[in-house]
C-alpha positions as a printed Julia matrix, in Angstrom:
107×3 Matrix{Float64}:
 106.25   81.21  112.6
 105.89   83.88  109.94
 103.23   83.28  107.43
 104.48   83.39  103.44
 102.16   84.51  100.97
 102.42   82.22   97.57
 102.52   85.78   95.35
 104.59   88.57   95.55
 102.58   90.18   92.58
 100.59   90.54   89.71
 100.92   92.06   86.59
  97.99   92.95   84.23
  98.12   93.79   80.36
  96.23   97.09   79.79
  94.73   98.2    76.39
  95.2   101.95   77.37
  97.56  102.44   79.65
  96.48  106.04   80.29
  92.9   105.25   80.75
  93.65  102.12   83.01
  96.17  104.3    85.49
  93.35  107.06   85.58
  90.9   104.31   86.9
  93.35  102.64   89.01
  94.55  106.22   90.52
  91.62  106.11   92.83
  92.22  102.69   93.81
  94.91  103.72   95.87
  93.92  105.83   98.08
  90.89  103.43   98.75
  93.08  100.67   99.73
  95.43  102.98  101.4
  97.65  102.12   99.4
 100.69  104.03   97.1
 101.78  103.86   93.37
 105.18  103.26   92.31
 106.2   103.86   88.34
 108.18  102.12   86.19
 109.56  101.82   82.8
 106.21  102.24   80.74
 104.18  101.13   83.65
 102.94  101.52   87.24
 102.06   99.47   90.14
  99.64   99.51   92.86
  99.86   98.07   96.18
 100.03   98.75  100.4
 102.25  101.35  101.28
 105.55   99.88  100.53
 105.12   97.37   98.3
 104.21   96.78   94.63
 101.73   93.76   94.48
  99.44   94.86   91.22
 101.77   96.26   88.12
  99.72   97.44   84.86
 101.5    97.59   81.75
 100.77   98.65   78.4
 100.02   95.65   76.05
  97.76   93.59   74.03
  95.12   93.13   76.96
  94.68   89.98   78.46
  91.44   88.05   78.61
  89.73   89.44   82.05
  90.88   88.45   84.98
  89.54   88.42   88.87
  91.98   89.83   91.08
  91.46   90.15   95.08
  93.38   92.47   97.08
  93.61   92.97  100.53
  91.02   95.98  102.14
  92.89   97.7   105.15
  89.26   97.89  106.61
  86.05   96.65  106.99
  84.65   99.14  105.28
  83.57   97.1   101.67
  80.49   96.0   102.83
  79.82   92.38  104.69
  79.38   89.88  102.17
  77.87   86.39  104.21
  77.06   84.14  100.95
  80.97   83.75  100.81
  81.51   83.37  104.16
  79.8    84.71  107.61
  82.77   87.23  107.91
  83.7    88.17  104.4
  84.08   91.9   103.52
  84.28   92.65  100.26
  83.75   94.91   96.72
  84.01   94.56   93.61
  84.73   97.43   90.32
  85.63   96.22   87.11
  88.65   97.95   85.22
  88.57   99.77   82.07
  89.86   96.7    80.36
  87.09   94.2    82.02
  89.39   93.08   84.95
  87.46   92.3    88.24
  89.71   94.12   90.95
  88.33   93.06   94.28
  89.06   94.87   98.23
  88.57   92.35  100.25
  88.99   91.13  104.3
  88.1    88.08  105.66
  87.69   88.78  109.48
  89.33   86.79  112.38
  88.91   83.47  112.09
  86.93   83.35  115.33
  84.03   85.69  113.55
């Protein structure tokens, strides 16, 4: 059986637009990851997919946001859980953008 995410994605409201896809620019490439543009705005997201679109708007209160890390690189994190890799930056407009990976679930 194929497992089915509840989200296909997530758009944020950006105060600067320019600012927020300068920050999010290296994002990418640290989540191996591509950008796809839009209409005004730009998304973020594996290869292949668009899971994180930023838009230019009145920006929304802060939000957390946890995408998936295509390593174990972040750093092990064992307060969350013994397995958890994760890190954390926070965008130009306050928004917590997370890489995260969980491990196997024997770990």
């Amino acid at each position: 059986m194929t497992s089915v995410g509840v989200l296909d994605h997530v758009t944020l409201d950006v105060g600067d637009l320019t600012a927020s896809r300068r920050f999010h620019a290296a994002a990418p490439a640290a989540l191996d990851a591509g950008e796809f543009s839009s209409d005004g705005a730009f998304a973020c997201g594996p290869k292949g997919s668009q899971d994180l679109w930023i838009r230019q708007g009145p920006a929304s209160a802060p939000v957390h946001i946890a995408l998936v890390a295509p390593s174990r690189d972040p750093g092990l994190r064992p307060r969350y859980h013994p397995s958890c890799c994760n890190a954390f930056v926070l965008d130009p407009d306050g928004h917590n953008i997370e890489a995260v990976d969980h491990g196997a679930a024997s770990e």
